[in-house]
C-alpha positions in Angstrom: 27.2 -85.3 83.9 28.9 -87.3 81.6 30.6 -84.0 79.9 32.2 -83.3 83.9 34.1 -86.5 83.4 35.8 -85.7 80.2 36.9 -82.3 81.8 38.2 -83.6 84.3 40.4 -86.4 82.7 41.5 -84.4 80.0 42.7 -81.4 82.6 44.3 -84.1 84.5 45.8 -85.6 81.3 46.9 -81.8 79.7 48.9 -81.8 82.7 50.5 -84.5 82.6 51.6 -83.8 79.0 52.5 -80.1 79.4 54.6 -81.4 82.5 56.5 -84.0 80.6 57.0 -81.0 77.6 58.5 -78.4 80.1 60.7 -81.4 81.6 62.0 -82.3 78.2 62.0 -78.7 76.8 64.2 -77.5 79.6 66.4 -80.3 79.4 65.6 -82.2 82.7 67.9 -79.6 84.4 66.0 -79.6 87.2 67.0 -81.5 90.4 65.0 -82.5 92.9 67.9 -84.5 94.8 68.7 -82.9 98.3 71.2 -80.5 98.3 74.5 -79.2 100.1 73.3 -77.3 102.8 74.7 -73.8 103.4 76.7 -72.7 106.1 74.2 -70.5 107.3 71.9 -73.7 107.2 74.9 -75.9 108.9 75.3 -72.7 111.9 71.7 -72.5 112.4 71.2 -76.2 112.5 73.7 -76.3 115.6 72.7 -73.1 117.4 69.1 -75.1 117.2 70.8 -78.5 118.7 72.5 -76.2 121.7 69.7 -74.2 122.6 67.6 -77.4 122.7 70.6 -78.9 124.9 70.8 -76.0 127.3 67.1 -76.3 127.8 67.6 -79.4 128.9 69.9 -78.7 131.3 68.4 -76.3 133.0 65.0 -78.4 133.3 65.0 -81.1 135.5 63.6 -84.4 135.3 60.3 -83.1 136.8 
């Protein structure tokens, strides 16, 4: 069993390494930072906010 534990840490570890390779290789052009939304996103974003309104409305308290 001791063999299943040097698998494991050097899959974990090969990884880690091949990640920090493709970052650098690529030249860290990749952004994970949240982007500007589309106006697509921005129309269906309020179309969402009125139909939840208008629900509201027509739903009393009870």
């Amino acid at each position: 069993m001791h063999w299943v534990m040097w698998v494991f840490w050097g899959f974990v570890v090969t990884l880690l390494v091949a990640s920090y390779l493709v970052d650098l290789l690529t030249g860290r052009k990749y952004d994970f930072n949240e982007q500007e939304k589309s106006l697509n996103q921005n129309a269906a974003g309020a179309d969402t906010l009125r139909e939840i309104a208008r629900q509201d409305q027509q739903n009393g308290p009870f």
